[in-house]
N, C-alpha and C positions, 0 to 999 in steps of 0.2 A: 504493500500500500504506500511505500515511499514515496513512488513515483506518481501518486494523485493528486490531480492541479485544479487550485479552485480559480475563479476570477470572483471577487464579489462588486457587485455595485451599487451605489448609495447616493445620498444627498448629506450635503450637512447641515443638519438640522439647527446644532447648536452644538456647544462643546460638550454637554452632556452625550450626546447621540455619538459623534466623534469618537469620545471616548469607548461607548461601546462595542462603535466597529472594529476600532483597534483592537479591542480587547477578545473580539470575535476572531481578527487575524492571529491574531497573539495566539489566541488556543488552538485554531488549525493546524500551525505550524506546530506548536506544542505537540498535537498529536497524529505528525508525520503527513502533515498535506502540507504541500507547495501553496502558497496564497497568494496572492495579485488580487490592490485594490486598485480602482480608479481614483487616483491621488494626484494626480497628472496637473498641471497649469495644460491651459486649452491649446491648441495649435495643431500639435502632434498627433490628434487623434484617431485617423482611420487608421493607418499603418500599423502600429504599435495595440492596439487596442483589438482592431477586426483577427491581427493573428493570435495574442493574447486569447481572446474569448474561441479562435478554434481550437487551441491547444488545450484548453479546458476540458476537463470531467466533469466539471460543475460548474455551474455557475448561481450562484448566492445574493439574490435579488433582496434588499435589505428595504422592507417597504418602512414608510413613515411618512406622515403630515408632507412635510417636504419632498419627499420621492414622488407623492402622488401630485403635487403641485407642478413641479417640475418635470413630469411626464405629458404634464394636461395637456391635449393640442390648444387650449382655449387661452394657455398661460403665457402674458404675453415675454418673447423674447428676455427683457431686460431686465425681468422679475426672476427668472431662474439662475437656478445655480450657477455662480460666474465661473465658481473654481473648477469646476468639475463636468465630465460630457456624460450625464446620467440622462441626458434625455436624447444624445444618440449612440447611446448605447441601447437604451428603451428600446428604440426603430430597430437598429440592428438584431435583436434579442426577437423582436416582434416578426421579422421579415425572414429571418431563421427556421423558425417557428413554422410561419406559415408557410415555408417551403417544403417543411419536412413531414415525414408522416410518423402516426402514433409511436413509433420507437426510435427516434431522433434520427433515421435518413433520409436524403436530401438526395436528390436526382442524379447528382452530381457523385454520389458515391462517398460522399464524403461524412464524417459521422458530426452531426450535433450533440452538444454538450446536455447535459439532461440538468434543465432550469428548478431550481429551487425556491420559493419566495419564503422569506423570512418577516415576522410580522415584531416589530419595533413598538415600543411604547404601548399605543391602547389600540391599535392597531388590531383589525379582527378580519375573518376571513371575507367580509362582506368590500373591504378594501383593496381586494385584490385585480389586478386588472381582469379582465372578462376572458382575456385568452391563455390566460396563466392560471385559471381555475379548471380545478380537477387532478391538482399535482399534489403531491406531500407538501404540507408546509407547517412550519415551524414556528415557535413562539420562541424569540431570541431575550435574552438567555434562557427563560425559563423552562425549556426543551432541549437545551443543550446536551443532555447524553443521548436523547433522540436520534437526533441530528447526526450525531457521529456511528452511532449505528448503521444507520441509513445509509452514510455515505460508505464507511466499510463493508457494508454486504452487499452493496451497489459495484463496486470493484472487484471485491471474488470472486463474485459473480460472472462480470465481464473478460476478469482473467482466466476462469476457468473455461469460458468459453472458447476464447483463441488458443 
């Protein structure tokens, strides 16, 4: 399981929220996943980011007040997240998706990453984007041995297969 690679993406909410995510990185790697946050200053983004999220086994959609503001198509520009490209990672994540079929492949042959949403703060399943419903999801921290369950018997799985 060494070689299991998360991407997480987020908003930052506030330093409290911040704090969590790191503290979400922080135990990944703790407990033998590779993790990549979206921490990025803006520019750089498809290059660095589109490979990142195909290299993934996971990817760790960290929902919250902000996540969902800064997804919104109705949000305008200058209101979003300045730091961070959480809302085209959103599209990217969205347009993956909807290329692939029920067991993450893509036409292309190529494997997608099996999305995760993670519910932040008071965050509840009814929060979830509509095309991201029907996945395991998570209540962060407070599911936290969940969670790694999941992702360890989501990889044995996958390795035993190959």
């Amino acid at each position: 399981l060494q070689n299991s690679k998360l991407f997480v993406t987020c908003s930052q909410d506030n330093n409290l929220h911040v704090r969590d995510v790191v503290s979400l990185c922080w135990f990944m790697r703790h407990n033998g996943f590779s993790c990549h946050v979206d921490a990025s200053k803006k520019g750089s983004f498809l290059k660095s980011y589109s490979q990142r999220i195909a290299e993934a086994d996971f990817i760790l959609v960290c929902i919250s007040n902000k996540y969902l503001e800064d997804i919104s198509p109705d949000c305008p520009s200058n209101l979003r997240d300045n730091q961070l490209h959480t809302r085209e990672i959103y599209e990217l994540l969205k347009s993956k998706h909807l290329s692939s079929d029920d067991h993450g492949n893509t036409s292309d042959t190529a494997r997608t990453p099996q999305i995760i949403p993670l519910l932040f703060d008071k965050m509840t399943e009814n929060h979830i984007p509509e095309w991201m419903k029907g996945r395991q999801t998570y209540k962060w921290p407070e599911e936290y041995m969940d969670l790694i369950k999941l992702l360890e018997n989501q990889k044995r799985r996958e390795q035993k297969d190959v």
